[in-house]
C-alpha positions, 0 to 999 in steps of 0.5 A, spaced: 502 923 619 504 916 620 497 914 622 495 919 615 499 914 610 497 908 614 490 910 613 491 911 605 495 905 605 490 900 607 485 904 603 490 902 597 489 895 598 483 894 599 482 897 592 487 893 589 484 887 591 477 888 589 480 890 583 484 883 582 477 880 585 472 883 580 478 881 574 478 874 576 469 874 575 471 878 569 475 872 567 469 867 569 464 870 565 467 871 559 468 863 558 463 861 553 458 856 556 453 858 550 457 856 544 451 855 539 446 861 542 447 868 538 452 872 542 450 879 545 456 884 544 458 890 548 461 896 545 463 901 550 463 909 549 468 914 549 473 913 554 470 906 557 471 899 558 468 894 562 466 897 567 461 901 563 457 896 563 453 891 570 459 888 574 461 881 571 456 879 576 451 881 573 452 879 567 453 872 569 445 872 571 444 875 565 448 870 561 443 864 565 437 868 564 438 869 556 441 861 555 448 866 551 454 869 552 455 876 552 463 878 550 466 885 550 469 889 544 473 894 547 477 899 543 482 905 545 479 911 546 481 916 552 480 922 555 487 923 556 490 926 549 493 921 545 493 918 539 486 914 538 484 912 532 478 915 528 472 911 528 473 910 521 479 906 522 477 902 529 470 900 524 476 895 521 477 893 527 470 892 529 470 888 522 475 883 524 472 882 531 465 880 529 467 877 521 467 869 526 459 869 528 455 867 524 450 872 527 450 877 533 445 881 537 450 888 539 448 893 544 452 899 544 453 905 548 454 912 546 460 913 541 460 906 541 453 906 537 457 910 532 462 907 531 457 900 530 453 905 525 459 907 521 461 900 522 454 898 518 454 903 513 460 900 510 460 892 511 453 891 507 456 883 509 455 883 516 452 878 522 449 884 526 441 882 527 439 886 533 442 893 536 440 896 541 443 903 542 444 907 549 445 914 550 447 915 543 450 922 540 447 921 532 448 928 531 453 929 536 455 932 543 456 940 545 460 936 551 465 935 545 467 942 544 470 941 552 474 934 550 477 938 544 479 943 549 481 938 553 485 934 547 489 940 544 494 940 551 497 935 548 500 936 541 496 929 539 490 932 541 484 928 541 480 926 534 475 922 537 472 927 540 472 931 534 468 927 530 463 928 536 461 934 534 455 937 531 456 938 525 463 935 523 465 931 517 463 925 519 457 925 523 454 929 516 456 923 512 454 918 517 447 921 516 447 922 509 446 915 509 439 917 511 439 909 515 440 905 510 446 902 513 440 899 519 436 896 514 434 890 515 436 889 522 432 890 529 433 896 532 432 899 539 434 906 541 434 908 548 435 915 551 434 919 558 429 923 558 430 930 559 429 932 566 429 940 568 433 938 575 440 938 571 443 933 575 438 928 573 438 927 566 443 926 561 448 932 561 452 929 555 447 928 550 441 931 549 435 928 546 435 932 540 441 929 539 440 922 541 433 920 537 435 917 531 429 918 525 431 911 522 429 906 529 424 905 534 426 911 540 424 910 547 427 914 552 428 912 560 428 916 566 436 916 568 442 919 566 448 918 560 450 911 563 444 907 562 450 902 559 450 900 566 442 897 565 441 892 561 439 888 566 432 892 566 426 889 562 425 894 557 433 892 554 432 884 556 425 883 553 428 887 546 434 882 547 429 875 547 425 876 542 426 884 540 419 887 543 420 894 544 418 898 549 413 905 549 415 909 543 418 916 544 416 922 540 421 926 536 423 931 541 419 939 540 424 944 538 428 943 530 435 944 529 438 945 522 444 943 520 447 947 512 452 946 508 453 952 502 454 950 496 456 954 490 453 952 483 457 947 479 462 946 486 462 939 488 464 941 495 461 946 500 464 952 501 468 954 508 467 961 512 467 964 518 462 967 522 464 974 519 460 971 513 454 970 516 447 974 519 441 971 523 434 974 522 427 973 525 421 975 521 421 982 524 428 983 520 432 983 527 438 981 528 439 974 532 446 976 533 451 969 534 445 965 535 449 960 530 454 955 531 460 953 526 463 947 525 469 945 525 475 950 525 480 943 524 478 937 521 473 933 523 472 926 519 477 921 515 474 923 509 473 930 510 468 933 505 471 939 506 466 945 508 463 949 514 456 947 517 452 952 519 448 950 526 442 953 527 438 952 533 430 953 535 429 954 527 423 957 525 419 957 518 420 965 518 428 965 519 433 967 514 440 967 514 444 973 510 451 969 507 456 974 505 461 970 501 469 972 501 470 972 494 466 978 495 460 975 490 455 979 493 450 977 498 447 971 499 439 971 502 437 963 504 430 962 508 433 957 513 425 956 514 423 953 508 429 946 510 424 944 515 421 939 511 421 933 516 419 932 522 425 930 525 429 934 531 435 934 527 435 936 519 441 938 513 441 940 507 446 942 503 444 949 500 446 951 492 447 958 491 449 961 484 455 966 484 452 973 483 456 979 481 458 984 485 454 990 484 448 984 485 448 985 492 444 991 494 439 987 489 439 982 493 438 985 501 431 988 498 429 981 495 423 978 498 423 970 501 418 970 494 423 972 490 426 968 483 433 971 485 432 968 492 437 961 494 433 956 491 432 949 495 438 945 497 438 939 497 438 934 503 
């Protein structure tokens, strides 16, 4: 036992002081030595930090190369339940950081690139020129869910995490900017390509997920943490002179993301999975092969519907909506939204209010038909 808490306690140490040696280099390489050069940034993830990215080391090799200082933002954020702040709060706090540059290049990893692209959607005036993103979740992580879990053992629960996923307020409002918020900016975004060895890839966000429509897409083998290489070619030659690496095509499969929406409402409509059927061109049943979000709030600014997520999304599949108010059923050809060529798409569906005696009417009507739901709009 001796012999044990011996071992342990010498163990201890060595951390300790490796840890107070890499604070001490941390120290050194946050000097600024390139006052007059356009400083690169960091933004860190969901509960990151420093140590997200190349050791300070590292960085200072990086520094000599590229004749620029390179700063952290760091923000609270954790994966123990506490109360952290929504991003469209720490947008502020970004804002407040970066308002003394005159210009600054940003790479941002995971849900730091959305708290950047927040950050843009509502600071027109800002000094950003060049972003790189890394394993960015744009339309979010289904890991999200587990972090919401894991939030909800304490009363505080975990907002962040809510925000993360598919279908929340505020991934839905953050891409109904369509990008305009990344105009005239010089913009990378990198994922990890999909690998079929689980272990490999990227087991937090999918490449569906984290191709963005608005930017040059190229993806690298590796796994989420591709923060901790930025000291490879394909991020240093974007940093000097904004080259970017092979494109990456959008990846194959569609997921549609739906918001209902009853004629003359201003805002969609809340349901539960009881109210929704999923069918294939033979009229079968897909089952649950659906997702709703959220149950709880999932944005600063809610909007205050239910999204309908649907994977695997083919022109032939129709969904079956059957309203609370008893209004009669509700035919969508969830098909007919895939109008882009994009992974991920939305639309917001508007439907007249039918009354009640309508509904066996509408089970018989045929995709073609003028009573069908007609086109939403994106």
């Amino acid at each position: 036992m001796v012999v044990l808490v011996a071992c342990s306690a010498k163990t201890s140490r060595q951390v300790s002081s490796n840890l107070w040696n890499e604070w001490e280099l941390y120290e050194q390489q946050v000097q600024a030595d390139y006052p007059d050069a356009v400083p690169v940034i960091l933004i860190h993830g969901w509960n990151g930090g420093e140590f997200s990215w190349p050791s300070p080391r590292i960085l200072m090799l990086m520094e000599k190369q590229l004749h620029r200082d390179i700063y952290f933002f760091n923000y609270r954020t954790g994966i123990v339940a506490n109360r952290y702040p929504p991003l469209e709060l720490l947008e502020e706090q970004l804002d407040t950081y970066l308002i003394k540059y005159p210009k600054v290049d940003i790479i941002a990893h995971s849900m730091g690139g959305l708290l950047l692209r927040q950050y843009l959607s509502e600071h027109v005036d800002n000094p950003v020129r060049r972003i790189l993103f890394l394993s960015t979740p744009h339309f979010g992580t289904n890991i999200a869910n587990l972090l919401v879990d894991i939030g909800a053992i304490a009363y505080t629960g975990n907002i962040q995490a809510s925000e993360l996923l598919p279908g929340s307020d505020f991934l839905w409002q953050l891409n109904s900017f369509d990008g305009s918020e990344l105009e005239g900016k010089n913009v990378l975004n990198v994922y990890a390509k999909k690998q079929w060895n689980l272990l490999k890839g990227d087991m937090a966000v999918t490449p569906p997920h984290a191709w963005l429509p608005w930017a040059d897409n190229a993806e690298v083998v590796g796994d989420h943490h591709l923060g901790r290489r930025i000291d490879e070619p394909w991020a240093l030659e974007f940093l000097v002179s904004g080259q970017m690496p092979a494109a990456a095509p959008a990846p194959a499969g569609r997921e549609l993301w739906l918001r209902l929406q009853p004629d003359g409402v201003n805002e969609p409509v809340k349901f539960n999975d009881t109210a929704i059927q999923r069918y294939d061109e033979n009229q079968v049943n897909k089952k649950k092969n659906f997702t709703l979000c959220c149950d709880d709030r999932s944005g600063l600014h809610p909007a205050g519907g239910t999204s309908l997520i649907l994977d695997d999304v083919k022109k032939t599949d129709r969904i079956k909506y059957y309203p609370r108010n008893g209004s009669g059923l509700h035919i969508i050809p969830a098909g007919s939204y895939l109008s882009q060529d994009r992974p991920v798409q939305m639309h917001v569906v508007s439907f007249g209010v039918k009354p009640k005696d309508d509904s066996e009417a509408a089970e018989n009507q045929t995709p073609d038909s003028p009573a069908q739901v007609e086109s939403g709009t994106p």
